[in-house]
N, C-alpha and C positions, 0 to 999 in steps of 0.2 A: 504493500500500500504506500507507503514510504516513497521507492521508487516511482509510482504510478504519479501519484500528487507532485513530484518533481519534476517529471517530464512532464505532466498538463498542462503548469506553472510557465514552464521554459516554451512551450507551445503557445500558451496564451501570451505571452511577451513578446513573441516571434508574429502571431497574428497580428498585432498591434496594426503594422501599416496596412491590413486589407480595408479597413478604414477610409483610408484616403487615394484607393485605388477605383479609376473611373467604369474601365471594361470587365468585362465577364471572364475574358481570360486572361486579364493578369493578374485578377483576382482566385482564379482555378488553380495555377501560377503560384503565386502566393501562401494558397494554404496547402500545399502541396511541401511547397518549402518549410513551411511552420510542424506541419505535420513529421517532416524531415529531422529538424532541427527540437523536435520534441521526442525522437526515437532516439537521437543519439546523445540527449542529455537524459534520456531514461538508463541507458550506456554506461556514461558516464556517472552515473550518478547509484547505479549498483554495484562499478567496482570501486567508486572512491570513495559518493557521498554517506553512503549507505553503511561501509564498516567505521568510518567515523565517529557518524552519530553514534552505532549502538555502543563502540569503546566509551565514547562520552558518558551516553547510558550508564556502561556498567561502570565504569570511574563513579559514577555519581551516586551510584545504588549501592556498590562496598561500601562508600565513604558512609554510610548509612549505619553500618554494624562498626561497633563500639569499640574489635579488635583489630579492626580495618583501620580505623579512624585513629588508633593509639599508633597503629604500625608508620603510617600514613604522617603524621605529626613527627614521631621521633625517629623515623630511620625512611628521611624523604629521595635518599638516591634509591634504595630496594625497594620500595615504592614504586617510584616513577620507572624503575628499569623491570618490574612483574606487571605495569597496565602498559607498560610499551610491547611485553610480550603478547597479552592478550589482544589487544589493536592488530599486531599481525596475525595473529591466528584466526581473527575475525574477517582480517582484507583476504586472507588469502585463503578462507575457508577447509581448515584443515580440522585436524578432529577436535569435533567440541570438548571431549576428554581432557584435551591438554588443557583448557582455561583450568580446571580444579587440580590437575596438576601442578601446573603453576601458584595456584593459590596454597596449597601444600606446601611448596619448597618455601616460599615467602614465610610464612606462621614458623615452619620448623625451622627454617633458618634465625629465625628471630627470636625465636623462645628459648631456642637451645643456648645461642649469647647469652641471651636473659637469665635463664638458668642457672648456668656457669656463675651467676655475679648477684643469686638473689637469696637474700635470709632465712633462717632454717622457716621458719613458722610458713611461709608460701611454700616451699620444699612440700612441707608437712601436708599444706592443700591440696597440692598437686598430686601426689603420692594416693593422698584417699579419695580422689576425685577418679583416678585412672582406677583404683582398685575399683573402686564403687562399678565404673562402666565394665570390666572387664570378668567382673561375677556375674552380672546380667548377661553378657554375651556369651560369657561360654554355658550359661542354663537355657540360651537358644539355640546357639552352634557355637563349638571351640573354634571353629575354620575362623569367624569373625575377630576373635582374639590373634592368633596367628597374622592377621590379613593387617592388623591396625598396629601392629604392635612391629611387623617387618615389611610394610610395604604391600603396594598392589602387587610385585612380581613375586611376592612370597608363597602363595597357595593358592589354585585356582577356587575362585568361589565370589560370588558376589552377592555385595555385600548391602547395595541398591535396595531390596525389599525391607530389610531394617530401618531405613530412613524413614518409612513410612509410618510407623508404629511408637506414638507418643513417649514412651517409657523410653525409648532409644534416645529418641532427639532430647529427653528433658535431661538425661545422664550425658549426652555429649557437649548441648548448649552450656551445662554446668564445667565441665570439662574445659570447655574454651572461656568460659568467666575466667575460670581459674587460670589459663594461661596467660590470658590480660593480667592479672592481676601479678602475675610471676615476673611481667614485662613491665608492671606500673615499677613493684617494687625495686627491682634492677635498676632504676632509671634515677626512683630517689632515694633510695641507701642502699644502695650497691655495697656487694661484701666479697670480697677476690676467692676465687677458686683454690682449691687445695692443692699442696705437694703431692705428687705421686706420694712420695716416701710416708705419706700420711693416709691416702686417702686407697690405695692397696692395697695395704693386708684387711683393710674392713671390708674391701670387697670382695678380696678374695675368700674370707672366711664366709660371708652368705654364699658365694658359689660353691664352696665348700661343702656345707650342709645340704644345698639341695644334689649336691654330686653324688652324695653320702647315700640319699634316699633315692634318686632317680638316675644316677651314673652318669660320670663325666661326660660319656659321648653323648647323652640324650641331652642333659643342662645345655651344651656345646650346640646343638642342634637346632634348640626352641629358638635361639637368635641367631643364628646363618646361615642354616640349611630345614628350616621348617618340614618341608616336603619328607625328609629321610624318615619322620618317627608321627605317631598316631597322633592326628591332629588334637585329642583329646590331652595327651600326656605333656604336647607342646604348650596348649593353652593354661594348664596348670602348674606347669614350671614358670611361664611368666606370669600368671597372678601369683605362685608366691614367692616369687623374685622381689616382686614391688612390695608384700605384707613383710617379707624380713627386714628390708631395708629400714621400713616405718618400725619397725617394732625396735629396732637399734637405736629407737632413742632420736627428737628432734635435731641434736650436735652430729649424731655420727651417720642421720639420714641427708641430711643436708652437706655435708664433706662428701659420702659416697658419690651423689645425686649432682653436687655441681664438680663431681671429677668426670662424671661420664658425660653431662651436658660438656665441660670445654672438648672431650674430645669428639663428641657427634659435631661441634660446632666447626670444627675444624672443614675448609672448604671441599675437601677429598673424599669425605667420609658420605660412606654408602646412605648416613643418614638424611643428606642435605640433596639426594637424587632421586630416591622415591620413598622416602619414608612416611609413615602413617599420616594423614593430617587430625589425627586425636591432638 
């Protein structure tokens, strides 16, 4: 429609001089040309005017959601360089997938900074915000823990029908509060990430325990080869990956939690390529 009211527009502007045309056929003439020059600004105006507006569009409708709008204020180059990606993916109609793609890498890339640099007590929210979501999904399907926890290329399953069911969205919306709120805090009392030499042997000792119960190569498994072991055993190694760490106490959940945020932050890491947009 968009397109159609553009070219009628550019047609009717182009009509203009039949107006002041005496004869019948230069008048024939005339709107023949209008009619020309209104085909090819309909043309012109679905490959260029038309992904414009909707980037516009969607630039203006993120800016609408609250962690859009934080991202958006405090980190205006990653911003401006995820709705430049969108803008092309839209001129040049590639798969609608990658906008949410993108919108993934943006959050995770920003949260995991965030992370790395934010005080135990948000640690602590985040921690039971993710547990909270991740005991609902796997009492609907484990594949859904799996799928958010390593990325779309971790397991095949989709994950699209959840989205649909109230209980899902009120545990993720909360989820993403909580991530703003991980980005607020990073921004006004930022707290520097821990030493290896500190923030190691706590985590190795959780990996430990669950090694202990569920064996090294399955723990090994749950986060970088999902697919090898039963999606059910995978999904309960990572929820209680995340209840040990909370259970170690606010100091030593937030040392563990912003040593592995600095390194998912890091720009290499498998994290910041297709990782979950929880």
């Amino acid at each position: 429609m968009f397109n159609v009211l553009i070219a009628l527009f550019i047609a009717l502007i182009a009509a203009l001089p039949l107006f002041w045309m005496k004869t019948k056929a230069s008048r024939t003439i005339g709107a023949l040309v209008a009619l020309g020059i209104g085909a090819v600004g309909f043309g012109v105006s679905k490959t260029y005017l038309y992904p414009e507006y909707l980037g516009w569009q969607f630039e203006h409708e993120i800016k609408k959601q609250a962690l859009f709008t934080l991202i958006s204020q405090n980190y205006p180059a990653e911003f401006k360089e995820y709705v430049k990606k969108v803008k092309q993916n839209l001129r040049t109609n590639d798969d609608p997938n990658l906008v949410s793609a993108y919108s993934t890498q943006l959050v995770n890339n920003i949260f995991y900074k965030s992370l790395a640099n934010t005080p135990d007590d948000y640690v602590g929210l985040y921690l039971k915000s993710t547990i909270d979501l991740y005991r609902y999904l796997n009492g609907q399907d484990p594949r859904a823990v799996i799928k958010l926890e390593n990325g779309d290329n971790a397991i095949e399953y989709d994950i699209g029908a959840l989205y649909e069911t109230k209980d899902f969205q009120k545990r993720l919306n909360h989820l993403l509060d909580t991530k703003r709120y991980v980005i607020e805090a990073a921004i006004k009392n930022p707290t520097p990430p821990p030493q290896a030499t500190q923030a190691e042997p706590l985590l190795k000792g959780v990996m430990s325990e669950l090694a202990q119960k569920y064996g090294d190569n399955a723990v090994r498994a749950a986060f970088t080869a999902p697919k090898t072991i039963p999606p059910n055993v995978g999904a309960q190694i990572i929820i209680e990956f995340y209840t040990s760490i909370l259970s170690a106490g606010p100091e030593n959940a937030g040392i563990i939690m912003r040593y592995i945020a600095s390194l998912k932050g890091q720009p290499n890491h498998p994290a910041q390529k297709d990782a979950p947009s929880k």
